[in-house]
C-alpha positions as CSV (number, residue, x, y, z in Angstrom):
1,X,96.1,130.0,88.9
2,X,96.5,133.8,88.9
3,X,97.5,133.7,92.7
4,X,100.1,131.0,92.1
5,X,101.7,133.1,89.2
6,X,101.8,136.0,90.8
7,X,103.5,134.2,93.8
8,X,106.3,132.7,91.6
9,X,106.9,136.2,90.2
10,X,107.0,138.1,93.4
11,X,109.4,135.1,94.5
12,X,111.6,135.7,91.6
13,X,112.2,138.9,92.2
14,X,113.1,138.9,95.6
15,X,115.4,136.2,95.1
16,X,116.8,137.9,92.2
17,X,117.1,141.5,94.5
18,X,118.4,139.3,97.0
19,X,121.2,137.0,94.8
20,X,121.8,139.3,92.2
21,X,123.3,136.3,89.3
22,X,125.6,139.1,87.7
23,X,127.6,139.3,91.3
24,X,127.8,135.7,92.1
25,X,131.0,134.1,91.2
26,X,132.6,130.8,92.0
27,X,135.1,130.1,94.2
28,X,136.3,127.1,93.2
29,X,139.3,127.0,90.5
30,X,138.3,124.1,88.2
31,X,141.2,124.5,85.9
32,X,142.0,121.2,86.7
33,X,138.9,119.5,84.7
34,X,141.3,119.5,81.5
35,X,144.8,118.6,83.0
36,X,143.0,115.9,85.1
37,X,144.0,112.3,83.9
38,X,140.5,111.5,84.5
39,X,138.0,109.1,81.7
40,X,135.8,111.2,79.6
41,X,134.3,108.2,77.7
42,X,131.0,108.3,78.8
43,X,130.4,111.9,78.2
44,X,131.7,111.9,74.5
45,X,128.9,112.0,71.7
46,X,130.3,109.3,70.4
47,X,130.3,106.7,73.2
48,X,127.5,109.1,75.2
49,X,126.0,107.5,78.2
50,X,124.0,110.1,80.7
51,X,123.9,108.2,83.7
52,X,127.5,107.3,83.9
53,X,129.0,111.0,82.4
54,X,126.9,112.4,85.5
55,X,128.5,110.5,87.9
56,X,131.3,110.7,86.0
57,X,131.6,114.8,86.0
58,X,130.0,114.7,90.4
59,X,132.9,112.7,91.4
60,X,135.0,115.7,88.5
61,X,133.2,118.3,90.7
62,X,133.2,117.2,93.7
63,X,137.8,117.0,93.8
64,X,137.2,121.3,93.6
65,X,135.2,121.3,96.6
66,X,137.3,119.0,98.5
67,X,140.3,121.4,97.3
68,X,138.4,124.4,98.6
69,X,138.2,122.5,102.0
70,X,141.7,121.9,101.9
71,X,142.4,125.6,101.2
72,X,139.6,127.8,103.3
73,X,138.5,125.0,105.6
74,X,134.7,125.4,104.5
75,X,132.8,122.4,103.8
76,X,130.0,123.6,101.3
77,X,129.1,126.9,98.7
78,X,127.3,129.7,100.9
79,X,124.4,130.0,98.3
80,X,122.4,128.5,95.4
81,X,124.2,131.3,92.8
82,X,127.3,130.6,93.7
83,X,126.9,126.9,93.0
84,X,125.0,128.0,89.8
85,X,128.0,130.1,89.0
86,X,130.5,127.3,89.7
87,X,128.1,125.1,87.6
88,X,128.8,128.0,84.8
89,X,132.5,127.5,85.2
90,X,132.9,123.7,84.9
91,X,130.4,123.6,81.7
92,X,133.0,126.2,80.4
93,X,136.0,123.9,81.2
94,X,134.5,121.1,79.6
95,X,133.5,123.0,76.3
96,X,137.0,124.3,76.0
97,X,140.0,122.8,74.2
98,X,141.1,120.0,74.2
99,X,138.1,118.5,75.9
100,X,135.9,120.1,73.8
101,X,132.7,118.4,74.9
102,X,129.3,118.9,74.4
103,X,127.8,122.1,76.0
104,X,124.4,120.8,77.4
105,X,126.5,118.1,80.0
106,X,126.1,120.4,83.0
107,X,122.9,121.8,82.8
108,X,121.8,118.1,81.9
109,X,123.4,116.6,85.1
110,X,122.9,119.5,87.8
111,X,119.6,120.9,87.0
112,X,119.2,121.6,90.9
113,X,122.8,122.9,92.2
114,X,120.9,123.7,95.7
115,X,122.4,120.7,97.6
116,X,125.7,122.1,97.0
117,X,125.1,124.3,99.7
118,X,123.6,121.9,102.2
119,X,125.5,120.4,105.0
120,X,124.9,117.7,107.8
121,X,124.8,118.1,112.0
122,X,125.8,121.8,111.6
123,X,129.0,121.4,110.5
124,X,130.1,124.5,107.4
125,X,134.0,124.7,108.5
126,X,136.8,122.1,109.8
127,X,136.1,123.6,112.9
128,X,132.7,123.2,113.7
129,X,133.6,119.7,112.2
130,X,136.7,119.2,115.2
131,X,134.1,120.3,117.4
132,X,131.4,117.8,116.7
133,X,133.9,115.0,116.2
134,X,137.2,115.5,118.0
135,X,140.4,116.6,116.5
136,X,140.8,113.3,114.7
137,X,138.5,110.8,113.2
138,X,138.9,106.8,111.7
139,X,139.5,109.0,108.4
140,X,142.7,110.4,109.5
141,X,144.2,107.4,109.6
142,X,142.8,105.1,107.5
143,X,142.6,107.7,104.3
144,X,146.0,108.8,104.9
145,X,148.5,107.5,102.0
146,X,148.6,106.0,98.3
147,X,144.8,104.8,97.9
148,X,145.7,102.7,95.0
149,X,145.7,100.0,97.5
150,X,142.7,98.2,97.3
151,X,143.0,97.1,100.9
152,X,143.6,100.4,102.1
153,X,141.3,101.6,99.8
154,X,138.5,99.5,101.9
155,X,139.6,100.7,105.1
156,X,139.4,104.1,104.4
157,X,135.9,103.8,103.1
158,X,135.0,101.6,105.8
159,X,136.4,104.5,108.0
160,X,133.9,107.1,105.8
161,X,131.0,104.8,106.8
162,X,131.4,104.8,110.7
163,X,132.4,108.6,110.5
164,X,129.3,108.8,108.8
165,X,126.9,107.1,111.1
166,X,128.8,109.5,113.8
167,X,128.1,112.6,111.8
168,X,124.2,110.9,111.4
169,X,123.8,110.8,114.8
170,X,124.5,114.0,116.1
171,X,122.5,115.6,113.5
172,X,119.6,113.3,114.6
173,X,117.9,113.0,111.5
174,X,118.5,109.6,109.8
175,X,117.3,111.0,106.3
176,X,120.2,113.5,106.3
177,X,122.8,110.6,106.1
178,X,123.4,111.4,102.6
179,X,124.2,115.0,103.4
180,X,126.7,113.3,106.4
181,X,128.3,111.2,104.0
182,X,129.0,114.3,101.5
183,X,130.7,116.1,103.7
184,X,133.0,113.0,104.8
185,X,134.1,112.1,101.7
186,X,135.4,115.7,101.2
187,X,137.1,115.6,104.4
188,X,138.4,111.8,103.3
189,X,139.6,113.5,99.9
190,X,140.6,117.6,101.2
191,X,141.7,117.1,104.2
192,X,142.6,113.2,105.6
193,X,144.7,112.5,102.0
194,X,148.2,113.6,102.1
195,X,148.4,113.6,98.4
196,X,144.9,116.0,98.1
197,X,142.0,115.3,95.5
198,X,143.7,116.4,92.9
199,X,146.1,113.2,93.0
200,X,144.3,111.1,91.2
201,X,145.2,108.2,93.6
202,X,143.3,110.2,96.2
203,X,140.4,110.8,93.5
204,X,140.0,107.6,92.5
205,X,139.1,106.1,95.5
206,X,137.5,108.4,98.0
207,X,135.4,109.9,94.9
208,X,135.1,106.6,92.9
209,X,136.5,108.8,89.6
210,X,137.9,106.1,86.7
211,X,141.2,107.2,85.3
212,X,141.6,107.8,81.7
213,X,143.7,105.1,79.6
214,X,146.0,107.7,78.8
215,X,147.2,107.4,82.4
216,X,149.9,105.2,83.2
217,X,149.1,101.7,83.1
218,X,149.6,100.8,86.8
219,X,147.3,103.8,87.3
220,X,145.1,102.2,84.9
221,X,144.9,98.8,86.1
222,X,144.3,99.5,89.6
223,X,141.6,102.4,88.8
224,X,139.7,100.1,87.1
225,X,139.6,97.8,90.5
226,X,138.8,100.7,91.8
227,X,136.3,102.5,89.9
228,X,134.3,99.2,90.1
229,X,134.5,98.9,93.9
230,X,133.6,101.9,95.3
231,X,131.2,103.2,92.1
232,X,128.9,103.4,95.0
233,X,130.7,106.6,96.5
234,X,130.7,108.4,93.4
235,X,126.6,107.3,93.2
236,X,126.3,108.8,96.7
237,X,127.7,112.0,95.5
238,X,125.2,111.8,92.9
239,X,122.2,111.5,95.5
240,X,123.7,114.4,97.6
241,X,124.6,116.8,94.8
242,X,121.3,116.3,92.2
243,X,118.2,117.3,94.0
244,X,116.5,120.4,95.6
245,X,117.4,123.7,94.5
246,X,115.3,126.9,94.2
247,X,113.3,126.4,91.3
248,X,112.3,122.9,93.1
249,X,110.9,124.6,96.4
250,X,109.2,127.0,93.5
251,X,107.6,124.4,92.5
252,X,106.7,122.3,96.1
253,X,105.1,125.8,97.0
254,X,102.7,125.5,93.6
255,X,102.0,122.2,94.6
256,X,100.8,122.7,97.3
257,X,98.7,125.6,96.1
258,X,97.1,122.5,94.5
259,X,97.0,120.4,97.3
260,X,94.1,123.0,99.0
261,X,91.6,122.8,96.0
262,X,91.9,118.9,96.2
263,X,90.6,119.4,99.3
264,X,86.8,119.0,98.4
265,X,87.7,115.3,97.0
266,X,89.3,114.5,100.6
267,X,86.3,115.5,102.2
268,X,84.2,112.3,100.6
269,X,86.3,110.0,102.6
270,X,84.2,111.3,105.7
271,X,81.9,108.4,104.9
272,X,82.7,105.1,103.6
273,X,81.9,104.3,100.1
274,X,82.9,102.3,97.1
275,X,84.4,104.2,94.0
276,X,82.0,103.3,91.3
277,X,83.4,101.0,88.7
278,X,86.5,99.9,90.3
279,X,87.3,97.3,93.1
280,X,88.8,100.0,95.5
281,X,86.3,101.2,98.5
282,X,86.8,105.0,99.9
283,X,87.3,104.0,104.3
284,X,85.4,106.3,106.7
285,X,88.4,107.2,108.9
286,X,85.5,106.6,112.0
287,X,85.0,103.2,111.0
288,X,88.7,102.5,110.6
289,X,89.0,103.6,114.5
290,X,86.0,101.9,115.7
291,X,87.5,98.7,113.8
292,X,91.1,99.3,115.4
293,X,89.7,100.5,119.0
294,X,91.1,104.0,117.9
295,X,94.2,102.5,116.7
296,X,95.3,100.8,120.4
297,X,98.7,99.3,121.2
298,X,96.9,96.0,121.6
299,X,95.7,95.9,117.9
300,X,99.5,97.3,117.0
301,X,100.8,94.4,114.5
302,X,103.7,95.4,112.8
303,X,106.2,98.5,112.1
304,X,108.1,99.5,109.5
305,X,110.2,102.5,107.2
306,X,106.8,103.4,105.6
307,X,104.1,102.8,108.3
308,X,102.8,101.2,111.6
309,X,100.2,98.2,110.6
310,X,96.7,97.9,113.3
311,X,95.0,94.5,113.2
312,X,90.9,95.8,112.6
313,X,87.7,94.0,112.5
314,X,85.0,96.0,110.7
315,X,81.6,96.3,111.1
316,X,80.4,92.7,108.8
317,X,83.1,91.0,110.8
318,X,85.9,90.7,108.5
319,X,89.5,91.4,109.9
320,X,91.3,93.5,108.4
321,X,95.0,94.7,108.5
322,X,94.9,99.0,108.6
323,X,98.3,100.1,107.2
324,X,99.0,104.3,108.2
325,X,101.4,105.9,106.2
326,X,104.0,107.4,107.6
327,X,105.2,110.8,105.7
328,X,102.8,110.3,102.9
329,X,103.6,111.9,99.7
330,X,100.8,113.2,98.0
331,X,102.2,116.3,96.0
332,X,99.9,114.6,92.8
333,X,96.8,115.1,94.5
334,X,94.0,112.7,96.3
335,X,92.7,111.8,93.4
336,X,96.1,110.6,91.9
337,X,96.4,108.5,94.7
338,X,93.0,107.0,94.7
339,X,94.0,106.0,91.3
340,X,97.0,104.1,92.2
341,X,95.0,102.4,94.9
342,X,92.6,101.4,91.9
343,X,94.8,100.0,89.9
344,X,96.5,97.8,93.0
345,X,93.0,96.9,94.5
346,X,92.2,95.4,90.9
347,X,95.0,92.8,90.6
348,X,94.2,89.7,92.0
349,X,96.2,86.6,92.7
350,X,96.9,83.8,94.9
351,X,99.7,85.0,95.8
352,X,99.0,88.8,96.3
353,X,97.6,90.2,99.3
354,X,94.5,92.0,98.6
355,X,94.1,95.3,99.0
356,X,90.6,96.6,100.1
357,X,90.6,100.3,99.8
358,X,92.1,103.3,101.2
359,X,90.7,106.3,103.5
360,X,92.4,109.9,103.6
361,X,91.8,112.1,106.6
362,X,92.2,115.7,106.6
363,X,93.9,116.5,110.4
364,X,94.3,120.4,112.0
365,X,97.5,119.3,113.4
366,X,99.3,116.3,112.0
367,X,98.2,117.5,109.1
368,X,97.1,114.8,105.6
369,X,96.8,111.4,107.0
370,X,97.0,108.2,104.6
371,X,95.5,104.9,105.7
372,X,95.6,101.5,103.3
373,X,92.9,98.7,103.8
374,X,94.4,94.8,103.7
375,X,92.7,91.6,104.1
376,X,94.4,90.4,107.0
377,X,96.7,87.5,107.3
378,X,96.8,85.1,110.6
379,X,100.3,84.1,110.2
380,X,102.3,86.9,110.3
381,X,105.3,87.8,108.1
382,X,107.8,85.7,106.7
383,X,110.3,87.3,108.7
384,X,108.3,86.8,111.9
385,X,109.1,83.1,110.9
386,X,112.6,82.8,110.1
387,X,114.1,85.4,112.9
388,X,111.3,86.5,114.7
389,X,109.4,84.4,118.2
390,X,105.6,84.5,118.9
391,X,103.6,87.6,120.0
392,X,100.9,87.5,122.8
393,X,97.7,89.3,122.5
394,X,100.0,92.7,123.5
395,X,102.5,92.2,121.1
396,X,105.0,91.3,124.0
397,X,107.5,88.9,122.6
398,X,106.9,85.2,123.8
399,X,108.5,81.7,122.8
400,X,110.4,81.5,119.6
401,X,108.4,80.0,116.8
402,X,109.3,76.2,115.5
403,X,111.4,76.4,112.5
404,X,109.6,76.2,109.1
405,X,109.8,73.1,107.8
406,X,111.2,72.0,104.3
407,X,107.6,71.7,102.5
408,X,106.7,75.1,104.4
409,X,109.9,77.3,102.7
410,X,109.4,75.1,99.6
411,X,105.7,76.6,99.6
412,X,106.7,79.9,100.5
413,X,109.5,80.1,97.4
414,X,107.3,79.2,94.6
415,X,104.5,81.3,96.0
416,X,106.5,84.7,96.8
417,X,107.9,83.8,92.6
418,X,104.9,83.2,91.1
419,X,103.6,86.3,92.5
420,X,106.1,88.1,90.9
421,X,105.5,86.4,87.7
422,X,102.1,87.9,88.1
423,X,103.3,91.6,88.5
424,X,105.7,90.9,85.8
425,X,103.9,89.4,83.6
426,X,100.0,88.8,84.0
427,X,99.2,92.5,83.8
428,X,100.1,95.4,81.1
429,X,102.0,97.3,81.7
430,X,104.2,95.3,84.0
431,X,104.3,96.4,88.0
432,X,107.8,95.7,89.8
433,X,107.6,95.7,93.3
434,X,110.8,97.4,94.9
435,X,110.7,95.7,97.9
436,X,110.8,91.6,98.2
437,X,111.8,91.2,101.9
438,X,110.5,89.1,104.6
439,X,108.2,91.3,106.5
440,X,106.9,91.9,102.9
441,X,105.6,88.5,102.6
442,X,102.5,87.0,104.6
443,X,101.4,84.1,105.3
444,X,97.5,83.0,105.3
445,X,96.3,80.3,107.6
446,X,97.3,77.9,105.2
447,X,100.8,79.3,105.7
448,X,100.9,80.2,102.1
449,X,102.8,82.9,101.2
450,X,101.3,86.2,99.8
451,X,103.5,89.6,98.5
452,X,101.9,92.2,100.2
453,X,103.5,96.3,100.2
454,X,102.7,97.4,96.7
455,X,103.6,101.2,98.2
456,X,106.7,101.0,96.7
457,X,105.6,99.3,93.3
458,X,105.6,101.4,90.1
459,X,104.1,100.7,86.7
460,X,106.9,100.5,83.8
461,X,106.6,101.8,80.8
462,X,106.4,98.7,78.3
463,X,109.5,97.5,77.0
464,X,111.7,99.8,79.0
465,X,113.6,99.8,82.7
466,X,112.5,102.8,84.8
467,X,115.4,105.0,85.4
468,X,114.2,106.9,88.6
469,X,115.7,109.1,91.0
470,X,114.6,108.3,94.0
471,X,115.9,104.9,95.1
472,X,113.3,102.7,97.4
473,X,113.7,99.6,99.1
474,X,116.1,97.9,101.9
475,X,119.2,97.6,102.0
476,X,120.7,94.0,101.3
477,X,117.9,93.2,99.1
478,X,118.2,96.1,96.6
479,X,120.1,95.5,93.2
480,X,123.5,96.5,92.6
481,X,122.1,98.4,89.3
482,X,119.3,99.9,91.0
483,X,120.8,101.3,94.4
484,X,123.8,102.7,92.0
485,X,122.3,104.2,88.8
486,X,118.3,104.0,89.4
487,X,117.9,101.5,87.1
488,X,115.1,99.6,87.6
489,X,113.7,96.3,85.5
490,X,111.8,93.3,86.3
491,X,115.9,91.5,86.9
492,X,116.1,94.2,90.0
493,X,113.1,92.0,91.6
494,X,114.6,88.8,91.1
495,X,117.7,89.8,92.5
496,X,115.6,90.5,95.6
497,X,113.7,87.2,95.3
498,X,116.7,85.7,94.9
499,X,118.2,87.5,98.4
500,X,115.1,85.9,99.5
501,X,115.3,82.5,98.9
502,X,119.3,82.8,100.4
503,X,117.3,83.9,103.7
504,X,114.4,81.1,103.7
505,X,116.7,78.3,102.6
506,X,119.6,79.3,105.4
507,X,117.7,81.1,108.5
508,X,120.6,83.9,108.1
509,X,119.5,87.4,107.5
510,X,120.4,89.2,104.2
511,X,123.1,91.2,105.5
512,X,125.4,90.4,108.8
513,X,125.9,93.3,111.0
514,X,127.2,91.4,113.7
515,X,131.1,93.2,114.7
516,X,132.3,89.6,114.0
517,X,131.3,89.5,110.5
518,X,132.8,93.1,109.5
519,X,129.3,93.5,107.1
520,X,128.7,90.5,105.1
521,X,126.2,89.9,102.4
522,X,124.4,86.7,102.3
523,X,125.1,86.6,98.4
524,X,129.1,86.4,98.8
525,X,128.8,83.8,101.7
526,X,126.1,81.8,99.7
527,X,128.6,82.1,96.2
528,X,131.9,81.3,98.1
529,X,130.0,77.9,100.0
530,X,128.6,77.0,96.2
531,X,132.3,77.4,94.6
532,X,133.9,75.9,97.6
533,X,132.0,73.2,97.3
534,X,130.2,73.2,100.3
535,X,126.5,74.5,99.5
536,X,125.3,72.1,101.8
537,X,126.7,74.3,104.4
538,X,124.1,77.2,103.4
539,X,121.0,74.9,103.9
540,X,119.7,76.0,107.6
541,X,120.4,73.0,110.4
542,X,116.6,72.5,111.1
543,X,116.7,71.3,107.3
544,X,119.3,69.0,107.7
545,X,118.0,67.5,111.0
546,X,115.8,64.1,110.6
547,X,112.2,64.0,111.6
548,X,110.5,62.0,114.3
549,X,109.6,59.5,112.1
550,X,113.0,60.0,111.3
551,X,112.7,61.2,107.6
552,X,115.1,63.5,105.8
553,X,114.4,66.4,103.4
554,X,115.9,65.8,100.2
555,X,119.2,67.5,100.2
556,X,119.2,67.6,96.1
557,X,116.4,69.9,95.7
558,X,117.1,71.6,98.8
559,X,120.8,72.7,96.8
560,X,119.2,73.4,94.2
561,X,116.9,76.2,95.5
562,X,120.1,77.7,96.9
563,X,121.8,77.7,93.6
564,X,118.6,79.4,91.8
565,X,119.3,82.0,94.5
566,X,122.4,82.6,94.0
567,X,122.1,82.9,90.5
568,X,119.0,85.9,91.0
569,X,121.3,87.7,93.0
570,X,124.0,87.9,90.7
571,X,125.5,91.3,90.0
572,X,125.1,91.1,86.8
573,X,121.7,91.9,85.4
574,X,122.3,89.5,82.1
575,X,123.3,86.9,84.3
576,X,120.2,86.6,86.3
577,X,117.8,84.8,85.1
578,X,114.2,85.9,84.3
579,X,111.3,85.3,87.0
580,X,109.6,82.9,85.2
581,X,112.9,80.9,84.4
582,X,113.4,81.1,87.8
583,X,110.2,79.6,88.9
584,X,111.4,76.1,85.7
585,X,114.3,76.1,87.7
586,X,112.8,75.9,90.9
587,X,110.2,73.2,90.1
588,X,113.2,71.0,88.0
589,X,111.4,71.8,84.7
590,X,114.9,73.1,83.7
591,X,118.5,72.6,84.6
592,X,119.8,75.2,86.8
593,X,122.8,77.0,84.5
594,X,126.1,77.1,85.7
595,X,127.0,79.9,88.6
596,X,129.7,82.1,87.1
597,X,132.0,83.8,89.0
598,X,131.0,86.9,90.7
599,X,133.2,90.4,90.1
600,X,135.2,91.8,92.7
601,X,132.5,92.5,94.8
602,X,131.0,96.2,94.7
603,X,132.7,98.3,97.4
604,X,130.6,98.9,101.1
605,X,127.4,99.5,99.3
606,X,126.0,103.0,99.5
607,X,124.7,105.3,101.7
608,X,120.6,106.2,101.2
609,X,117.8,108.4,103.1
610,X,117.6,106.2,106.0
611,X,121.0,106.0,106.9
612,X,121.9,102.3,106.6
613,X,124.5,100.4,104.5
614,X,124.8,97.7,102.3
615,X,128.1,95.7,102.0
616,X,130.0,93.1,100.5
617,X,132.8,90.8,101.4
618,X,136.2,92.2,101.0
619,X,137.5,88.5,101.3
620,X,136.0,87.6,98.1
621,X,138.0,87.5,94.8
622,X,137.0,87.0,90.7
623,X,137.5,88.9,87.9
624,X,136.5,92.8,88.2
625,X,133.4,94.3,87.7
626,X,133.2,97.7,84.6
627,X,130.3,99.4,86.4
628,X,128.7,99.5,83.2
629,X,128.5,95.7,83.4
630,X,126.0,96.0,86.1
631,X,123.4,97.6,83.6
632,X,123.6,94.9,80.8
């Protein structure tokens, strides 16, 4: 403890020798934060909402860096002070007349200025960005002009995506896409806008900022299209401004401090043993490779974002499924993590997969190694079945499976939902998942479905969403609400489940990347078949095909599955309906409700860790979406 607090002192005081805070000073001018026509509401005491004044006063912020761009050609702040300092200045801006607003808004939303100084693929000035990319981009044209347009509004952040992906790809990490995209919306805004982002028709779009109603009103009827549709940029600024700073890697280095006296619990996974009172068992990391035959290509089952999946069969003969971790996080400690595999390895369902135990090696040069235990299920994923073919005994693709048949997906639904009625509801406090998805589901020889991934699942706090900064899941199954703001409640899985069903009931995939398509979701082809009138059209052909004994599935129940789907995935959380009203729906113990008409839809989705995108039809139309919507 002594070591560690001598450490942070000697730290402080070189950083403070090194930075000294009296000389830092902000370059940016932020005069404009009160002559800016921009809409304070959120950040008002009287009408106070934190999560939308923060990404209210990033998308503020983020028009002075994209002015500095325009006038000094440098992308980011050269230090953590000087974003502290500029931090300083807009707080001050705020407090003054005639805003006059609370003084705790900056220090409240920017705790960690230190990704104000981080950039993407080496790029700190327009020149090293015209020598990564060429002396003009997709931005330069499509970002050029009066943005008020919605339809140029979506090409030019359609534009910021591909220049994005570009900017991802030459810096070769795929988690620094939300650095890229930072650094192309401020060229979008500073540099490919004629007007410049302190015209708010430049600001409005490129930085998703909502005008205020004192603005004109053909200002304030388009901004509110707007605002709605590309929310998601503003949220992205979010994710790239709010993070690391100093005082984080402070505390990373304490943690770590930690991390070495846990060490003595690591060492009892050198045997296997289970942990006394619960259902969890501690893995022997020799038996997990004598199981796997040292973790083999041939015994290689499935990949994945978090972790490669080996087929084992232990010493009594069970098979098992041995999930490694890739990247694991374990700043809280072995023993924290043991916990949370106690409380998974305790729930127990039909529909769950059950988790056996975990191991934790200790390696000299890849360093802490994370393993999770699975029973092991013959069939494969779900997704193996809808898009996938057959594997041999080397995992070498072979002939495409048969096509699940109507009682098979029927199954599969109601199982996959009353799993989640489980985690929702059959244990205290409630678990929500994160991640319904296809390869997330597996099927047992009986070809019943089971939800299996509970990595991503976290505990709520009883009668209250989890608002959490750091966004998990996939893209085209996360919810609007919780890929935005963070907000996560039991509605954020049924939106998933209800991405799901879309999938199962129409063999397409959640979201069309195909050029053809120009990004489609599956929810805003599903909704405009439904209000077309042709929701027979979403059923998948093998379900409308007769059988040798030349039998038909019934088409009414069939519809009706799609229509609960569409209804989870609305974008609305108080339009979706619970998970167990779902699973009434689904079994005809109640009529499915009407399907009301989806908002315009919500922009090109957003950019995350990974690097992919989420997207919704531009074709579609209905009556606009206030972001705040999404949360009620």
């Amino acid at each position: 403890m002594w070591r560690s607090l001598r450490f942070f002192l000697l730290l402080l005081v070189l950083l403070a020798a090194a930075e000294p805070s009296a000389a830092a000073t902000c370059p940016l001018n932020l005069t404009y934060v009160s002559t800016f026509p921009w809409d304070d509401t959120s950040c008002l005491p009287a009408t106070a909402n934190q999560t939308g004044c923060c990404l209210t006063l990033l998308s503020l912020f983020g028009i002075g860096l994209a002015q500095r761009l325009h006038d000094t050609g440098r992308f980011r702040l050269p230090d953590v002070s000087t974003a502290a300092a500029c931090l300083v200045d807009l707080q001050s801006n705020l407090s003054a007349a005639p805003l006059s607003l609370p003084s705790s808004l900056v220090s409240t939303c920017f705790p960690l200025p230190g990704r104000f100084v981080n950039t993407c693929a080496g790029i700190f000035t327009r020149g090293d960005w015209t020598a990564k990319l060429g002396n003009s981009t997709a931005l330069d044209a499509a970002c050029d002009g009066d943005l008020t347009n919605l339809q140029r509004c979506d090409s030019c952040l359609k534009a910021g995506f591909d220049v994005t992906s570009r900017l991802t790809r030459i810096d070769g990490n795929d988690s620094n896409a939300t650095p890229c995209f930072y650094l192309t919306i401020l060229y979008a805004a500073g540099v490919a806008n004629q007007y410049g982002p302190q015209d708010p028709r430049a600001a409005m779009c490129v930085l998703g900022l909502a005008l205020s109603s004192t603005s004109p009103p053909d200002h304030k009827s388009r901004s509110s299209h707007s605002a709605a549709i590309y929310a998601s940029v503003a949220a992205v600024l979010a994710l790239a401004l709010l993070s690391c700073s100093i005082g984080l890697f402070v505390w990373r280095v304490s943690r770590k401090q930690k991390k070495r006296s846990d060490s003595a619990v690591s060492e009892r996974s050198s045997r296997s043993y289970p942990r006394p009172n619960t259902g969890s068992i501690c893995f022997d990391i020799k038996e997990l490779d004598k199981a796997t035959a040292s973790f083999s290509q041939q015994n290689l089952i499935g990949r994945g974002g978090f972790g490669v999946v080996y087929r084992g069969t232990l010493s009594d003969g069970s098979s098992v499924a041995v999930k490694k971790v890739l990247e694991p996080d374990l700043d809280d400690g072995d023993e924290e993590f043991h916990n949370e595999v106690e409380i998974i390895s305790h729930l127990r369902h039909r529909n769950l997969v059950p988790l056996r135990g975990c191991c934790i090696r200790e390696d000299m040069e890849e360093g802490k190694q994370l393993y999770l235990i699975y029973d092991y299920m013959p069939n494969g994923s779900l997704d193996d079945h809808i898009f996938g073919t057959s594997k041999d005994a080397h995992g070498n693709p072979g002939r495409r499976r048969p096509p699940l048949t109507w009682p098979q997906r029927k199954n599969i639904i109601l199982d996959v939902a009353k799993g989640l009625v489980y985690l929702h509801h059959g244990v205290k406090p409630a678990i929500y998942h994160r991640d319904i998805k296809p390869t997330n589901i597996l099927l047992d020889g009986e070809m019943r479905a089971r939800v299996a991934d509970f990595g991503l699942a976290r505990r709520s706090r009883e009668g209250q969403s989890h608002l959490t900064t750091r966004v998990a899941g996939t893209h085209g199954y996360l919810a609007p609400e919780y890929a935005l703001y963070g907000q996560l409640t039991e509605k954020s899985d049924v939106y998933s489940f209800g991405v799901l069903v879309l999938e199962i009931m129409s063999g397409r995939r959640a979201l069309d990347t195909s050029p053809e398509s120009n990004l489609v979701l599956i929810t805003d082809w599903a909704w405009t078949m439904i209000k077309t009138g042709r929701a027979e059209e979403v059923l998948d052909e093998a379900l409308t095909r007769t059988d040798e004994d030349g039998r038909s599935s019934p088409k009414g129940i069939m519809e009706r599955f799609v229509l609960v789907g569409v209804l989870c995935a609305h974008v609305m959380v108080a339009l979706r309906p619970t998970i167990l009203e779902a699973v009434k729906m689904l079994e005809g113990d109640i009529d499915v409700t009407d399907i009301p008409d989806r908002p315009l839809p919500l922009a090109r989705g957003s950019v995350f860790g990974d690097g992919n995108t989420s997207s919704a039809s531009p074709a579609l139309s209905g009556p606009c979406l206030n972001t705040g919507d999404m949360l009620r």
